[in-house]
Structures are given as C-alpha cells and as structure tokens.
C-alpha positions as CSV (number, residue, x, y, z in Angstrom):
1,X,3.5,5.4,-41.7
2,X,6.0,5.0,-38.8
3,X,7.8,1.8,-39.1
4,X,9.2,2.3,-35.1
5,X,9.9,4.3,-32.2
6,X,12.1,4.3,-29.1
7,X,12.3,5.8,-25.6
8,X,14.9,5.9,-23.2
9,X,13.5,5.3,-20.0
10,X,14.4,5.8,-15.9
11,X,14.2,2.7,-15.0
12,X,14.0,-0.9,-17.4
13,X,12.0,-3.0,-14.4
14,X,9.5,-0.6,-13.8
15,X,8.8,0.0,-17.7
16,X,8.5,-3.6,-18.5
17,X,6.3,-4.8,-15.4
18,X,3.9,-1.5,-16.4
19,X,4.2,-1.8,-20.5
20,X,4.1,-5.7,-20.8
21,X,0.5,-5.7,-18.8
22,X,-0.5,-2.0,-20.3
23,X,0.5,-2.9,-24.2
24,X,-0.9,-6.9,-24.0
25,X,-4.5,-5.0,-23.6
26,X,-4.0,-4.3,-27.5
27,X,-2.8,-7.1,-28.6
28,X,0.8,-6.2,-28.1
29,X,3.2,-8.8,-26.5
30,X,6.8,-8.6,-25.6
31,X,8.7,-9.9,-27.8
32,X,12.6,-8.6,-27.3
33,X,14.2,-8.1,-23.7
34,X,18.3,-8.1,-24.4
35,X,21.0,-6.3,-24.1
36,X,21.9,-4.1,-26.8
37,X,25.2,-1.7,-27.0
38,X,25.5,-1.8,-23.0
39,X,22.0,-1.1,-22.4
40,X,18.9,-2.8,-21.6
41,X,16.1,-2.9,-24.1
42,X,12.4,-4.3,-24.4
43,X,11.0,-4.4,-27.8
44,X,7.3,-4.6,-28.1
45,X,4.7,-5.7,-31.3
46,X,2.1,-7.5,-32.8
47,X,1.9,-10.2,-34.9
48,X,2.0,-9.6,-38.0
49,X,2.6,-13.0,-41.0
50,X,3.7,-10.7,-43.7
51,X,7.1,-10.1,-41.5
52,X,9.9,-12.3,-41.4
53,X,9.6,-13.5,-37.6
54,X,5.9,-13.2,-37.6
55,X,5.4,-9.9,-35.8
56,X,5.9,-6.3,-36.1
57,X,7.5,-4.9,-33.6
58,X,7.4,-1.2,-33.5
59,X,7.6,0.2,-29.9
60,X,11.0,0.4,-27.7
61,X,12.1,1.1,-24.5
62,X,16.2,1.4,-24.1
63,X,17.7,1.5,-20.1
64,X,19.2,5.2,-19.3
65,X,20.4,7.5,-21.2
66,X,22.0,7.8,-25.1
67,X,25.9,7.6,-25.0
68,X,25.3,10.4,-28.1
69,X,24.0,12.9,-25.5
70,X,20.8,14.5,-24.7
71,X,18.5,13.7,-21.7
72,X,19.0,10.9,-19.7
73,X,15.1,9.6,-20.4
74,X,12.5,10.5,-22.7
75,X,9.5,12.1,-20.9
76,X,6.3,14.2,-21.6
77,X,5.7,12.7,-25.2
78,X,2.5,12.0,-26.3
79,X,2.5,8.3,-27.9
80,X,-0.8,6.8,-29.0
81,X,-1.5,3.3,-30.3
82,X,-4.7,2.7,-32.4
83,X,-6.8,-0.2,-30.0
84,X,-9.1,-2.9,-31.8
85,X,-12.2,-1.4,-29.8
86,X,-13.7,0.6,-27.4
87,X,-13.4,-2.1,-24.9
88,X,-9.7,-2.4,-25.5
89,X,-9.9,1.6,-25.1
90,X,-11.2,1.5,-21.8
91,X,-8.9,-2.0,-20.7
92,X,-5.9,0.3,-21.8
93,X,-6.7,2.6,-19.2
94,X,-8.1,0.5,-16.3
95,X,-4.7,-1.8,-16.9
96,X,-2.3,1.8,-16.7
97,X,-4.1,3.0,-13.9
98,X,-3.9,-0.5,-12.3
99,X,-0.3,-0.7,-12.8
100,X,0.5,2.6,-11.6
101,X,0.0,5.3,-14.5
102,X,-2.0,8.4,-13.7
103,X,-5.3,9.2,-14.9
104,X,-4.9,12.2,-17.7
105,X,-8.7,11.7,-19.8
106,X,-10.8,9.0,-18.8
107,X,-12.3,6.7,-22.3
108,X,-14.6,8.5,-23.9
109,X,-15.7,10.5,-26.9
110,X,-13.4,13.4,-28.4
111,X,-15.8,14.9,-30.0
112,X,-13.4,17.7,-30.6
113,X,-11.7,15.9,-32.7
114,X,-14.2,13.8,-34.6
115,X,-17.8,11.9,-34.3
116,X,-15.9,8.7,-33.6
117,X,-12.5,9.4,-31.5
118,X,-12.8,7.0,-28.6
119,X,-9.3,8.0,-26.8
120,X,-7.7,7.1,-23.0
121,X,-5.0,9.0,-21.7
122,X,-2.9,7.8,-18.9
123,X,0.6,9.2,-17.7
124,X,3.3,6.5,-17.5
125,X,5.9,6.1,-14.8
126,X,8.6,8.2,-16.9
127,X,5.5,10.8,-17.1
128,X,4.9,10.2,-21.0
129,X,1.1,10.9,-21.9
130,X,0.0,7.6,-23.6
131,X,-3.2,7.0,-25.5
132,X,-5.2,4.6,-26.9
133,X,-8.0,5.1,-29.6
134,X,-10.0,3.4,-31.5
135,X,-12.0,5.5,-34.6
136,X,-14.5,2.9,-35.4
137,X,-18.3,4.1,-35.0
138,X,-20.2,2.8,-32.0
C-alpha cells in the first residue's frame, strides 16, 4: 500500500486553485499549505480517526524543482485515486475539466480492464494524466 506521494509542480497557485476543487470531489481536503526547505508545498488527504491528527494525508505537491537535481517539475505520470462512486467518478472529471484540465477518457466502463472499472481521465495543468475509479458494481 503506498503510504504517500509527491510532485514537483510548475507553478504552486495554479496547482492548488485546480487540486483543492478537483481532489474535494473525493472526499479529499487540503490540509497543509507551508513552506518547507525553501519551497512551497500543499499537502492533501482524507480523514482518517485511526491517525494522529485525524486524517491521512497522502498526496503532495512541492513549488519548482528538487535542489537534489532532476527535472524541474514532474509531468506525464499517471496518478489515480480510488473515488467513493461512480458519481464521484464523473464529478472528478466535470470539476478538472471545469478548472482547466483536459479531457483524456470521459467516465465510463473499462471493460478492458475488468466488468466493473468506472475510470475518468483528465490531464492536469503540469500535463500529468489523473484518474479517478471506482470498482464497485453498478
């Protein structure tokens, strides 16, 4: 099970005003927006009683690049948060779209994958594919 991940992004605003709206349609909520080593970073999660401050948060988004090297923002991942529903599913999308992702896979069935993969795909402003799916049955 991954316990967190992090991506550097192009520009902090931009990621927060798109993720806060895009992340709150699965029950996400932001939940860290400091300053951290020189840069700027949001930290995003759900609530969760079993952890110390009452949520888990497990997605971040650090300003610019790594002082350790590498590329100065993290783009054409695939990231893909498991949504409540298939209405949460297709608010994922309408809200990224809304906010300014592009449209890569409408909601719908993956039947490719399995009877009951509901997935959205959207392209975020850094041009990371992000997904939502939810695997319950109709």
């Amino acid at each position: 099970m991954i316990d967190h991940m992090t991506f550097r992004v192009s520009d902090i605003q931009k990621t927060k005003a798109f993720y806060t709206d895009v992340l709150a349609t699965l029950g996400y909520s932001l939940q860290v927006d400091a300053n951290y080593g020189g840069s700027n970073m949001l930290g995003y999660g759900t609530a969760d009683p079993s952890q110390p401050r009452g949520y888990k948060l497990d997605t971040w988004f650090l300003d610019g690049p790594s002082p350790h090297g590498g590329p100065a923002f993290t783009t054409g991942c695939h990231l893909c948060w498991l949504a409540p529903s298939r209405a949460a599913v297709d608010s994922f999308h309408q809200m990224a779209i809304s906010k300014g992702g592009r449209d890569n896979g409408a909601p719908g069935l993956r039947l490719e994958y399995n009877a009951s993969y509901y997935g959205a795909f959207v392209l975020d402003p850094d041009g990371n594919n992000i997904e939502a799916v939810c695997h319950a049955p109709a």
